[in-house]
Residue, then its C-alpha position, 0 to 999 in steps of 0.5 A: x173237778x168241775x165233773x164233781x161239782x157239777x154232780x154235787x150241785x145237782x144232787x143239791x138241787x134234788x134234794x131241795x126239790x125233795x124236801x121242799x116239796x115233802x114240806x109244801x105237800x104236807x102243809x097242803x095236806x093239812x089245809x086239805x085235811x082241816x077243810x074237809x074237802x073229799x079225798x078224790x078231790x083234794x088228791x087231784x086238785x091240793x096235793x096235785x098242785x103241790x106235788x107238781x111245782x117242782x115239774x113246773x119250776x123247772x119246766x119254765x126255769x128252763x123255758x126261760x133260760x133257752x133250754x127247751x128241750x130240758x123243758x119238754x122232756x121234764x113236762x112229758x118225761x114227768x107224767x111217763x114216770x108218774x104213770x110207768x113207774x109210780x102209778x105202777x107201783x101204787x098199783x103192785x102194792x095197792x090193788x082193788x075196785x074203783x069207782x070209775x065215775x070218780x076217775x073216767x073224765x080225769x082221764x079221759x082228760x089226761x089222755x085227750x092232753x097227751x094226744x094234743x102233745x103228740x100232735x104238736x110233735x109231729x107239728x114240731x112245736x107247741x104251738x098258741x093254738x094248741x096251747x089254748x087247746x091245752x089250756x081249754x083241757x084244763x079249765x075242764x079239768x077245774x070244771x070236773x073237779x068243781x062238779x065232782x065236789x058238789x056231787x059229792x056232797x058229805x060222800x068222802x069227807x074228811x074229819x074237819x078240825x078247828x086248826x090250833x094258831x100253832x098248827x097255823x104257824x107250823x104248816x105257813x112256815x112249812x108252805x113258805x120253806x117249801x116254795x122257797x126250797x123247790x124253786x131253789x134246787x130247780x134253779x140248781x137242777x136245770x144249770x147244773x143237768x144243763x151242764x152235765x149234759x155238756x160234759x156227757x156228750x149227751x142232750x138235754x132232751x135226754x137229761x130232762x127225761x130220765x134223771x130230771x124228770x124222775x128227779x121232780x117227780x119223787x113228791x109224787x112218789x113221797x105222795x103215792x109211799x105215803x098213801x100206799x102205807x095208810x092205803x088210801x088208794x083214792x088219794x094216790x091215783x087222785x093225786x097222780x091222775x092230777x098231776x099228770x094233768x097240770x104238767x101236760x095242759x100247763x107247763x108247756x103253755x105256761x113255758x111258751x108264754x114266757x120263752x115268747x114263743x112256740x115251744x119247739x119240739x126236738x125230732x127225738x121227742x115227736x119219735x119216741x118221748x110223746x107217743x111213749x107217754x101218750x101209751x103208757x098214758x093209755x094203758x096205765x087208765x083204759x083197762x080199769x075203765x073196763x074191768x073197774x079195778x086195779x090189777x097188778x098184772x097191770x102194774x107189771x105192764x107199766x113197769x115193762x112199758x117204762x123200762x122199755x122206753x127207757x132203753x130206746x131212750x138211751x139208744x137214741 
């Protein structure tokens, strides 16, 4: 009985992350939408944000509680997934030319995050000089986004909109449901994975890198579904891009500050969890930076890469 329990609070607890989240992306779409901000932008900046509360709720919830390993693999184990599996499926589906100036220093940045990470493995701790390190990437992450905005001027503009009241209303009641509904199920979600961790015998490392992690990463996969279908190929890699950033350059810090501490690292993620993601990090950017296009040789890559890692995973 408490095995079932256990399993329907977390399913609740992933659902409330899904639909707060669908709500708190939509309204931030919408306030995208009406301010006329470019779409490059906006997916890496507005929706990134929205789509990556749920990673970082339950990556400080976790912090907070003690359960640091659940912690660590949630951040890195969320950007795997954001790259491995719904990078690789925007780009099976949506392949095509870029612009790499549009793309190359979120990238570079992306990766650059995810290296420090895998030095702290090897250390076995985040610790504060590597989190003012992380910190840095992402006071430059804002400073691009800021330059890339001005540089872009009118280019990429979407078509502003007098917001009616009633709009107004509809997308702040949205944005206050979907807050609410995220940080809720992300409360639900880190007890009840803690405790079936428990119950399986197996860590909460594990927990927070496979079902966790995919778990709070569906906004991003709403996000990328979504853009896919009105293919809007800037938005989804904009967003994913984005995303990826805020949880390596944020969510550890952020969780180190309030558990008042080093975020300790288990010997199992130095191994296999941070190298993984700081690979399919690689290949999921350099090649376009060379060839200028997505290709879906290239999704298939990341797909295998992901199951790979899934698998060593599971026989750790």
């Amino acid at each position: 009985m408490d095995l079932v329990l256990m399993i329907a609070i977390f399913i609740a607890g992933l659902i409330l992350i899904v639909k707060g989240g669908g709500y708190f992306v939509d309204a931030a779409s919408w306030i995208a939408g009406v301010s006329g901000i470019p779409k490059v932008i906006v997916g890496a900046t507005i929706v990134s944000v929205a789509t990556t509360m749920p990673e970082m709720i339950v990556s400080i919830m976790a912090a907070g509680q003690g359960k640091t390993d659940m912690s660590v693999g949630n951040a890195v184990g969320s950007v795997t997934a954001n790259l491995g599996l719904i990078m690789a499926i925007a780009i099976l589906c949506m392949p095509g030319p870029i612009r790499r100036r549009d793309y190359f220093v979120k990238s570079i940045l992306m990766l650059a995050a995810a290296a420090i990470i895998a030095a702290a493995g090897r250390r076995g701790a985040v610790e504060r000089g590597l989190s003012l390190l992380l910190l840095a990437v992402f006071g430059a992450f804002l400073v691009e986004n800021v330059r890339s905005a001005a540089a872009a001027g009118g280019r990429g503009r979407t078509s502003r909109a007098a917001p009616e009241k009633r709009a107004v209303l509809i997308n702040g009641v949205k944005f206050v449901m979907g807050a609410v509904g995220v940080v809720l199920g992300a409360d639900l979600l880190v007890d009840s994975g803690s405790a079936l961790a428990r119950l399986a015998g197996v860590s909460e490392r594990m927990i927070g890198v496979t079902i966790v992690a995919v778990g709070t990463s569906l906004p991003e996969l709403v996000t990328t579904a979504a853009a896919v279908v009105k293919k809007q190929s800037a938005l989804s890699v904009g967003n994913i891009l984005g995303a990826n950033i805020i949880d390596l350059t944020l969510i550890l810090p952020l969780s180190g500050l309030l558990a008042g501490q080093a975020m300790p690292i288990s010997a199992a993620a130095g191994r296999l969890d941070l190298p993984a993601c700081l690979l399919v990090g690689a290949a999921a950017v350099l090649p376009p930076m060379f060839t200028r296009k997505f290709q879906r040789w290239q999704g298939a890559a990341l797909l295998s890469l992901y199951a790979g890692y899934l698998y060593l995973t599971c026989q750790i």
